[in-house]
Backbone as numpy.savetxt, mean C-alpha at the origin, in Angstrom:
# Nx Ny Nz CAx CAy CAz Cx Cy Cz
19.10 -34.99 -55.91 17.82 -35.23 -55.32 17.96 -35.54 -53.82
18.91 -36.23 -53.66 19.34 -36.96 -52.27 19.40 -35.36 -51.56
20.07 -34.76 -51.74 20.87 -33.28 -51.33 19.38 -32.54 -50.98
18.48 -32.39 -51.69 17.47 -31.82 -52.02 16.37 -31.97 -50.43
16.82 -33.59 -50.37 15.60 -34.10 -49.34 15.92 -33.66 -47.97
17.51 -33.84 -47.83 18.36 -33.49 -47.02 18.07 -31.97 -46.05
18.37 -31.28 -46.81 17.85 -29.79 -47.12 16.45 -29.53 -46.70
15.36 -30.19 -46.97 13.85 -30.39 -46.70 13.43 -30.84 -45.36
14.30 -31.58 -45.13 14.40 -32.41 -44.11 14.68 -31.37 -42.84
16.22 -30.92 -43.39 16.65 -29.67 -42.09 15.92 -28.87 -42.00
15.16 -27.92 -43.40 14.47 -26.86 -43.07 12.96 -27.57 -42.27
12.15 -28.26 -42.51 11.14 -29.27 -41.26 11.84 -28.99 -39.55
12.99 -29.63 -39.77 13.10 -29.78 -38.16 13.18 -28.23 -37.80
13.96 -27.69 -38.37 14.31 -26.70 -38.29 13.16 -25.33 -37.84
12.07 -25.52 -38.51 10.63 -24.72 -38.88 9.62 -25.33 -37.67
9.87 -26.65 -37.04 8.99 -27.20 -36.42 9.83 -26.99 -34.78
11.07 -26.47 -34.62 11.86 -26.28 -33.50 11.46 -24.91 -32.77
11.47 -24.05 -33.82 10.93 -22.56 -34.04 9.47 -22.59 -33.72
8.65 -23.03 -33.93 7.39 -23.03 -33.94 7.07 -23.68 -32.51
7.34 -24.74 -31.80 6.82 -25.08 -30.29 7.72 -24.05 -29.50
9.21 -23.92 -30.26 9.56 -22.60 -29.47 8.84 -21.33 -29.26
8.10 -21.26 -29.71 7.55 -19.66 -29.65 6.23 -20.00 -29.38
5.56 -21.22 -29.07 4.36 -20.99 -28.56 4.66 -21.29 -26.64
5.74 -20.90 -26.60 5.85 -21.28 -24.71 5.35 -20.11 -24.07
4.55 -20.05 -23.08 3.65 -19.36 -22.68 4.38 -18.09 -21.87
3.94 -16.70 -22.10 5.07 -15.60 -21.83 4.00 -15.16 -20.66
3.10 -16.06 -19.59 2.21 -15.11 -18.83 4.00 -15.44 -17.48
3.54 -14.03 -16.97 4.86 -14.52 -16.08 4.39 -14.45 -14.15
4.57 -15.03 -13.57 3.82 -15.03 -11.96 5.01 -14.45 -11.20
3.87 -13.39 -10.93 4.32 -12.49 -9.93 3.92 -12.37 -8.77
4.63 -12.07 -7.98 4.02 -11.65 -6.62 4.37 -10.51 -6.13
3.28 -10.06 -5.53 3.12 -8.59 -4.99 4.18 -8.18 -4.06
4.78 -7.19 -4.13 5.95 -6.85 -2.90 4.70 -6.53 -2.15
5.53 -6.04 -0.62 4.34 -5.44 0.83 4.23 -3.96 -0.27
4.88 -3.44 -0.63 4.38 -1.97 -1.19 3.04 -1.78 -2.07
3.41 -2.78 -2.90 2.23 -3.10 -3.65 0.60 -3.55 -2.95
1.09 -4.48 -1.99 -0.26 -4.61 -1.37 -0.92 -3.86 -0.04
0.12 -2.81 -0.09 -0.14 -1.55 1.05 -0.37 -0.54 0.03
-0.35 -0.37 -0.77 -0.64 0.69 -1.58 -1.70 0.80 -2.29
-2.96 0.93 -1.45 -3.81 1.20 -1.84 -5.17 2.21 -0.85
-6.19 2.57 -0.60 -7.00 3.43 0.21 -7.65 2.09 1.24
-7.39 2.68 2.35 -7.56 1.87 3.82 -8.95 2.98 4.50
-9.99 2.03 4.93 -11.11 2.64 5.64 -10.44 2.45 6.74
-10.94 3.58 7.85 -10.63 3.51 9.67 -11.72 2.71 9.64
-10.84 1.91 10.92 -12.38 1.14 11.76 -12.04 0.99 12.75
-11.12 1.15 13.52 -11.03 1.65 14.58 -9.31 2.70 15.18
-9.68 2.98 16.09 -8.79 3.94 16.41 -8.38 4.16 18.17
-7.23 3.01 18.50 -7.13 3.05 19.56 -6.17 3.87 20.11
-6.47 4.92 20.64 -5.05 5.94 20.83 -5.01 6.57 21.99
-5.96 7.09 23.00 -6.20 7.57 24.08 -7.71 7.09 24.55
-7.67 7.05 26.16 -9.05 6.77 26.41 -10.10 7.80 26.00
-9.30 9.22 26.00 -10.46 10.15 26.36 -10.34 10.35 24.58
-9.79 9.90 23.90 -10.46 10.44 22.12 -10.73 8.82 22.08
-12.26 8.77 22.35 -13.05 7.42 22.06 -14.08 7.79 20.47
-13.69 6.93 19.95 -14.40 7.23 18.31 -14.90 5.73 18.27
-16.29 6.08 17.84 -16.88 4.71 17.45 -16.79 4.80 15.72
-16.77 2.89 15.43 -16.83 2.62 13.99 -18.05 3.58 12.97
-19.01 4.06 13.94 -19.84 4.37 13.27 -19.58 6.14 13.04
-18.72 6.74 14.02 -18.18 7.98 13.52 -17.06 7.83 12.85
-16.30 6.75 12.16 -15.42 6.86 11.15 -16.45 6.80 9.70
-17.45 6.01 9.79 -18.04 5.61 8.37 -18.73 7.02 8.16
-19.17 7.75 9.42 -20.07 8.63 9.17 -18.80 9.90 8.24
-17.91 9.58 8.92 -16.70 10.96 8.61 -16.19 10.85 6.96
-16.66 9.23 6.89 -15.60 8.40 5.47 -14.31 8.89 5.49
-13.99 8.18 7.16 -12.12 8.32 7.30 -11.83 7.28 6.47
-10.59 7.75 5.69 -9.59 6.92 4.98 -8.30 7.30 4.95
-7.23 6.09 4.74 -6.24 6.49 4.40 -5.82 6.11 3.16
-4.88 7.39 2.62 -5.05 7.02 0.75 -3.34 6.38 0.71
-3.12 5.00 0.57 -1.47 4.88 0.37 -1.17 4.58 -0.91
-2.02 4.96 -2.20 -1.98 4.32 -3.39 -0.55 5.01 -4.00
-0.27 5.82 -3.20 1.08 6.49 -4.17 2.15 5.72 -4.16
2.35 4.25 -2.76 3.43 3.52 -2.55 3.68 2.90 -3.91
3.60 3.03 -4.71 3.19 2.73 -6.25 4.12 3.28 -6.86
4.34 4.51 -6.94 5.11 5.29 -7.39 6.29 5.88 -6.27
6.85 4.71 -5.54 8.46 5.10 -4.52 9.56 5.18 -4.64
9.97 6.57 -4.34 11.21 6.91 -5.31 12.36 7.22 -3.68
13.41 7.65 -4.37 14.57 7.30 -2.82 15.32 8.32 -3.30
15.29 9.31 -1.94 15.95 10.67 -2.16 17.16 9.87 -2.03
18.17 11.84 -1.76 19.76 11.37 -1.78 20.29 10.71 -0.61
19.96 10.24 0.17 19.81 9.78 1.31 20.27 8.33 1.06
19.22 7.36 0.86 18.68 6.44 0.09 17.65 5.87 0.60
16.92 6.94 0.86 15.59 6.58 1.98 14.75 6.09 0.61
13.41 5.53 1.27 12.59 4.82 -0.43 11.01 6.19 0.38
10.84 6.70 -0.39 9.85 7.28 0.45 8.57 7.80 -0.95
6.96 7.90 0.00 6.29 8.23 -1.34 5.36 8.91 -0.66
4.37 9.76 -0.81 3.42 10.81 -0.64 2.29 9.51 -0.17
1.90 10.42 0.78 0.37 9.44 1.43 -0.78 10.65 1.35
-2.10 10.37 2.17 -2.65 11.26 2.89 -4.05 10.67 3.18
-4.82 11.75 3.63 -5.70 10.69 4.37 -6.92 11.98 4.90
-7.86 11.44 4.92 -9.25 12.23 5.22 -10.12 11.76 6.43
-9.86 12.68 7.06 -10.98 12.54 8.51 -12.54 12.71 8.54
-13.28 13.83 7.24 -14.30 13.87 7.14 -14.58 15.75 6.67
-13.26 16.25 7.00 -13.18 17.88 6.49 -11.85 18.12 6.05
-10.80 18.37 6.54 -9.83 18.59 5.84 -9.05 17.22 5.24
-7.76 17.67 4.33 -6.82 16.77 3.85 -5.74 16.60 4.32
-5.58 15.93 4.77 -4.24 14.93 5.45 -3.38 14.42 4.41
-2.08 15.26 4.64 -1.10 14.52 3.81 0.72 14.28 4.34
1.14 13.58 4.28 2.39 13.10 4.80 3.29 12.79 3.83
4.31 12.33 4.40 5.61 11.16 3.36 5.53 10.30 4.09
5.97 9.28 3.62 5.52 7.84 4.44 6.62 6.91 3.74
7.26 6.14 4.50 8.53 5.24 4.23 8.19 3.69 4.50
8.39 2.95 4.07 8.56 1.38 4.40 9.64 0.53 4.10
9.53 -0.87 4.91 10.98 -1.68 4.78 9.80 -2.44 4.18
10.52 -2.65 2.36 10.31 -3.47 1.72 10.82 -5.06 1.60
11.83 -5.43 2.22 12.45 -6.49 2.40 11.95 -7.40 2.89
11.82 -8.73 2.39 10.90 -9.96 2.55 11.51 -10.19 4.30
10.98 -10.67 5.47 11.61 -11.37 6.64 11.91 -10.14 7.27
11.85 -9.34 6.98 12.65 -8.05 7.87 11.31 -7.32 8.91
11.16 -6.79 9.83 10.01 -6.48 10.89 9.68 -5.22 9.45
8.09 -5.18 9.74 7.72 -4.28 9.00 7.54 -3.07 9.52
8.43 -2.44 9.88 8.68 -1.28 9.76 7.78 -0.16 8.93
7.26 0.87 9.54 6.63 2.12 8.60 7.11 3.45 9.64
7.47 4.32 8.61 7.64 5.77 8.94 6.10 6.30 8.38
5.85 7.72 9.10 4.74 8.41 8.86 5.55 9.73 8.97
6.27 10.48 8.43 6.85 11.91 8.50 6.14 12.87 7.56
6.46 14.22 7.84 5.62 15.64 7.78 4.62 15.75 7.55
3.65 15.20 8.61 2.28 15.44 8.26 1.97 16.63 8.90
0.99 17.10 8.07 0.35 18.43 7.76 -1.01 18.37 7.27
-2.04 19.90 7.43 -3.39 19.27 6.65 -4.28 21.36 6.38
-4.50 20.50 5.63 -5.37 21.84 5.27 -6.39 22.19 6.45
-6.51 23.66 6.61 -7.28 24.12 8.19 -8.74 25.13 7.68
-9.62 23.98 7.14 -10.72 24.37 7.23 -11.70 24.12 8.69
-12.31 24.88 8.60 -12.83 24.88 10.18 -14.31 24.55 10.49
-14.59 22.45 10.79 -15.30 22.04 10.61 -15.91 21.84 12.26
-16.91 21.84 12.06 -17.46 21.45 13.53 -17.87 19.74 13.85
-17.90 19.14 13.37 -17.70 17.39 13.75 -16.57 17.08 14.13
-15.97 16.85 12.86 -14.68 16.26 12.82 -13.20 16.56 13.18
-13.33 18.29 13.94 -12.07 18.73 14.33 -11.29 17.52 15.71
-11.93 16.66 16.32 -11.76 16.13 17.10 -10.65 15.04 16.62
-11.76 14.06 15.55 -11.40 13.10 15.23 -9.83 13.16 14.20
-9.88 14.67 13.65 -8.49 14.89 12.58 -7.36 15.09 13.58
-7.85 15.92 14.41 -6.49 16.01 15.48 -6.18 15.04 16.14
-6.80 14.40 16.43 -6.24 12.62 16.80 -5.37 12.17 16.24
-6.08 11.81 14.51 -5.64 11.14 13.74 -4.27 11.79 13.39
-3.61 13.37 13.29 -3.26 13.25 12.74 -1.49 13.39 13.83
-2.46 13.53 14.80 -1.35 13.40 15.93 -0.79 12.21 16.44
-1.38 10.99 16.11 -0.94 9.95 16.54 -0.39 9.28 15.14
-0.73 9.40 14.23 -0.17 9.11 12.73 1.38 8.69 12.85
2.26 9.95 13.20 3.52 9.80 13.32 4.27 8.97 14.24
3.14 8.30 15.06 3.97 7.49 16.35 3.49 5.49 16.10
2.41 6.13 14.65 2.69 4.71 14.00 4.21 4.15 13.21
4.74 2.87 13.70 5.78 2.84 13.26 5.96 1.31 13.19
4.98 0.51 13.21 5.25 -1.08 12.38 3.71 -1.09 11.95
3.86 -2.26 11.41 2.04 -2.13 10.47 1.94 -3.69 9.87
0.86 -4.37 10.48 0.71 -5.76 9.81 -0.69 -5.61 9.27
-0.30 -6.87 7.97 -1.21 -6.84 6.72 -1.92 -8.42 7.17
-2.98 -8.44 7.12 -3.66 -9.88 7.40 -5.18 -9.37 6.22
-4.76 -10.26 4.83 -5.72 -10.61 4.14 -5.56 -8.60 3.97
-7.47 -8.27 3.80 -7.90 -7.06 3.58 -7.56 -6.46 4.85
-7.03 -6.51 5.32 -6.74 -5.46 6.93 -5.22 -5.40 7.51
-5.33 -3.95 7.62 -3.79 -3.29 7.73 -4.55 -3.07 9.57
-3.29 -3.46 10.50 -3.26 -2.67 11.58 -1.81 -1.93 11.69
-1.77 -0.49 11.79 -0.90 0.37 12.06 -0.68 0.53 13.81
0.93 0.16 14.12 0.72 0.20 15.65 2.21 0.99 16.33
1.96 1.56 17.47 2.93 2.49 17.75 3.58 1.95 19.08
5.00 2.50 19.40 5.91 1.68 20.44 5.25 1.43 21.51
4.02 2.38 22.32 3.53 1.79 23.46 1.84 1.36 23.04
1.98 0.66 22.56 0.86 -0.05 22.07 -0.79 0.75 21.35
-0.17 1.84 21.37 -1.34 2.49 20.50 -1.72 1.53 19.04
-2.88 1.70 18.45 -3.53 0.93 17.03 -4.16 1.70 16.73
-4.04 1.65 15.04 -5.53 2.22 14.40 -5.52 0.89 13.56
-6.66 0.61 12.98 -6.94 -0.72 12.14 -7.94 -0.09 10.88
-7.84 -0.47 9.90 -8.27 -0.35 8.37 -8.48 -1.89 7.87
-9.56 -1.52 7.04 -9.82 -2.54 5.92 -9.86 -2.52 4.71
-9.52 -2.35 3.75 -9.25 -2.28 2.27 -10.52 -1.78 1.89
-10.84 -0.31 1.22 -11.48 -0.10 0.93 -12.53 -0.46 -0.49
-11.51 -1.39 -1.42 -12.32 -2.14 -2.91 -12.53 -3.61 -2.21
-12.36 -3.94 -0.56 -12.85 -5.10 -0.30 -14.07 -4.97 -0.06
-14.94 -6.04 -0.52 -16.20 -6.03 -0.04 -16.84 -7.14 1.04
């Protein structure tokens, strides 16, 4: 009988060890790498690149310029060991599309490549202005800071374009 209780006893602790064990909570906190929170569609709102291509906020909304970076999502690293992922981006007529690279590393200058951009050559009468801008100065963006909903993309002699998260409201 003694043996019995013994036994009862172990299987209790035993059953009750198991049981707060497995209710410990499996939500796990994460935080977003920069890829993740650059990887998503950026509205133009402004576009500082030459005096004489002057674009107001209200000819980007009219154009619904964006840039689409949701693919940083899916970044894969040729043989190289570059980390690189498909972008592209809309002026208001054709499609804008590139490869686009970033330094993911926490503390490190944020760094962005914009390479082989290219775009489909439909032949619009507004917006041929504003695409050839965009898509000429694109590549001479090459660091990029994130503050909250707003990316500014900026190039070695101080050129900017600035975006705001387009699911921000």
């Amino acid at each position: 009988m003694r043996t019995n209780s013994f036994f009862l006893s172990l299987l209790l602790i035993f059953s009750i060890t198991i049981l707060f064990s497995s209710c410990k909570s499996s939500k796990k906190t994460t935080t977003m790498t920069t890829n993740e929170k650059l990887a998503r569609v950026w509205m133009l709102t402004e576009m500082d690149v030459k005096k004489e291509d002057s674009f107001s906020k209200e000819d980007f909304i009219k154009a619904k310029a964006e840039l689409n970076l949701t693919k940083l999502s899916e970044i894969t690293t040729d043989l190289e060991g570059k980390r690189l992922a498909q972008g592209s981006a809309f002026m208001g007529c054709n499609n804008i599309f590139f490869t686009i690279s970033t330094n993911e590393k926490v503390n490190l200058s944020k760094n962005i490549n914009f390479s082989q951009v290219g775009m489909t050559r439909k032949a619009c009468q507004e917006n041929m202005e504003l695409e050839a801008s965009f898509g000429k100065n694109l590549p001479n963006m090459i660091t990029y800071e994130l503050e909250g909903h707003f990316l500014t993309l900026s190039s070695e002699d101080g050129k900017r374009m600035k975006f705001v998260a387009q699911d921000w409201d």
